[in-house]
C-alpha positions in Angstrom: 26.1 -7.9 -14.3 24.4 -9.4 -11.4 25.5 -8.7 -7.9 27.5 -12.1 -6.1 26.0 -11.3 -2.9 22.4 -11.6 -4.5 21.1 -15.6 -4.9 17.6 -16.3 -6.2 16.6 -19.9 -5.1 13.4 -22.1 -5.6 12.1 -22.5 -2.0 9.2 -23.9 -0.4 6.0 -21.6 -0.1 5.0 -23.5 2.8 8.3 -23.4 4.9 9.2 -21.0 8.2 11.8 -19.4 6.1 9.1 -18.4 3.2 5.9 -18.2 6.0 8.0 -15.2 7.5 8.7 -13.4 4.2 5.0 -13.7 3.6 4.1 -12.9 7.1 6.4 -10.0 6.4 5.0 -9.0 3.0 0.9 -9.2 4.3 2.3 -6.8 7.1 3.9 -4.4 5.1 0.9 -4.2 2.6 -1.5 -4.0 5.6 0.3 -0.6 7.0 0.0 0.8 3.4 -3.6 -0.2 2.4 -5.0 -0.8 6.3 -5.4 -4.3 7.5 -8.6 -5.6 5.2 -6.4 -5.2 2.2 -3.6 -7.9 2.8 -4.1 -10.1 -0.6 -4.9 -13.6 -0.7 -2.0 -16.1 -1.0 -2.4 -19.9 -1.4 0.7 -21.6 -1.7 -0.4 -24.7 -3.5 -1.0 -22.1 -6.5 3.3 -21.8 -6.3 3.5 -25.6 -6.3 1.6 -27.0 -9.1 3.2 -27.5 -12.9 4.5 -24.1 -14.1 4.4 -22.7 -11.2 7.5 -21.6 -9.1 8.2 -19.8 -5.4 11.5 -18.3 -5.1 13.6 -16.8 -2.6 16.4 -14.0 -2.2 19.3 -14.5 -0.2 22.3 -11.6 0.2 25.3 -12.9 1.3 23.4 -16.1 2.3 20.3 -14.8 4.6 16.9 -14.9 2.8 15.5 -11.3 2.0 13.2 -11.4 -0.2 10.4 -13.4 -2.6 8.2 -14.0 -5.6 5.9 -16.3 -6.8 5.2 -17.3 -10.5 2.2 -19.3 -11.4 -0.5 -20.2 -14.3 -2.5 -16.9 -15.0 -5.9 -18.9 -16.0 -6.4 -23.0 -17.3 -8.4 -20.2 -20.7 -5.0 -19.0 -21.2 -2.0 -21.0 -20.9 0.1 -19.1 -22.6 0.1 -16.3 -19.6 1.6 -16.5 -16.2 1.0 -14.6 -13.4 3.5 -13.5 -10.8 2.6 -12.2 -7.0 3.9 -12.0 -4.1 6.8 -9.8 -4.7 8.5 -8.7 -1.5 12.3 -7.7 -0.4 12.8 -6.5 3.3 13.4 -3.1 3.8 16.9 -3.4 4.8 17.9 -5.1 1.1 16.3 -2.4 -0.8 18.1 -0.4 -3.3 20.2 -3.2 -3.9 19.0 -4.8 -7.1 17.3 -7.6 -5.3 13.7 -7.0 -6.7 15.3 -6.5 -10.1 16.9 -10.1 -9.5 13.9 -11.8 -8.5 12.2 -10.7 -11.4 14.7 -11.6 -13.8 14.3 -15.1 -12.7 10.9 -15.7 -12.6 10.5 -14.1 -15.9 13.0 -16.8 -16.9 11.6 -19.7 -15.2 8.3 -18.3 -17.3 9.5 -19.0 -20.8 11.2 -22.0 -19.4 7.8 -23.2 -19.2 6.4 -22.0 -22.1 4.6 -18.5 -21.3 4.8 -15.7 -23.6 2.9 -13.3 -21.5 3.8 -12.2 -17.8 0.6 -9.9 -16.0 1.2 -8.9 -12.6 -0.8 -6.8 -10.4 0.9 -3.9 -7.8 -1.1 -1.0 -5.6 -0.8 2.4 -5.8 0.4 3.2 -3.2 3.4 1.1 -3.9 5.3 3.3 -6.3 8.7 1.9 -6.0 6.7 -1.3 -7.3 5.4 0.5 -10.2 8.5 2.5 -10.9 10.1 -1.6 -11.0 7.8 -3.2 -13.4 7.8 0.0 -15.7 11.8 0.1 -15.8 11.4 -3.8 -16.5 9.6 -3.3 -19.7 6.0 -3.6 -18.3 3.5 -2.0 -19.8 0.0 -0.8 -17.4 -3.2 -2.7 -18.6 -6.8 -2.7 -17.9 -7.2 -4.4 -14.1 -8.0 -8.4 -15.0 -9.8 -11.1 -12.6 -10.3 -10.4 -9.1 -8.6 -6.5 -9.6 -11.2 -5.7 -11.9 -13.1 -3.6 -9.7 -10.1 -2.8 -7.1 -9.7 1.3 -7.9 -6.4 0.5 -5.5 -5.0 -2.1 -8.1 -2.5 -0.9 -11.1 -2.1 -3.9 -13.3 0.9 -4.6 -16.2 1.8 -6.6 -18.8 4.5 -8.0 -20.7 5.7 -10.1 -23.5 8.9 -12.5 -23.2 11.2 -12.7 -25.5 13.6 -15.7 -26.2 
């Protein structure tokens, strides 16, 4: 059963609230992998059709994110989600888990049956999500393809 404290919420990618959690996120990545590996972002890609930006709130402050968006125009039938993030202090608490969830249901809502997602290695508590989440590790796709840092998964929705 969910946690009441936890709220996902669509949210503007482009608003100080969601900036921050990016901001936040690009950090984080850029202690882990060193500063020239931050990812690439563009929030338009979180605003066009089936395409969503969420945000966590616990107990009403915003503590987390995740985007959802088309994987390629070739394959409309996958989706592709990024920017997964939860502050450190919300950890452990189901929120990634949460986020997930609903972008994996705002996914069939719009008519995906695939999800792909792409995590670092040296983000284990990633991996360890995606792989307790049913996802299964696939050949590194697109603009990973040649990233040795890169761990990409997979997975099929179901109704």
């Amino acid at each position: 059963m969910a946690d009441p404290r936890v709220s996902i919420v669509a949210a503007d990618p482009t608003s100080e609230e969601s900036t921050q959690l990016l901001r936040e996120l690009s950090e984080e990545l850029g202690v882990r992998y060193g500063d020239a590996v931050q990812g690439v972002f563009e929030p338009a890609g979180a605003q066009s059709p089936r395409s969503a930006f969420v945000v966590a709130r616990w107990e009403g402050q915003p503590v987390g994110c995740g985007a959802l968006r088309p994987y390629a125009l070739q394959e409309p039938h996958i989706a592709e989600i990024e920017r997964m993030f939860v502050r450190p202090q919300a950890r452990g608490r189901g929120v990634s888990r949460s986020i997930l969830e609903r972008l994996e249901d705002l996914a069939r809502g719009f008519g995906y049956t695939t999800i792909r997602l792409e995590t670092g290695l040296l983000q284990p508590e990633a991996i360890h999500l995606y792989v307790k989440a049913g996802y299964t590790r696939i050949a590194r796709y697109g603009i990973y393809k040649d990233n040795s840092m890169s761990a990409c998964f997979e997975r099929k929705l179901g109704a």
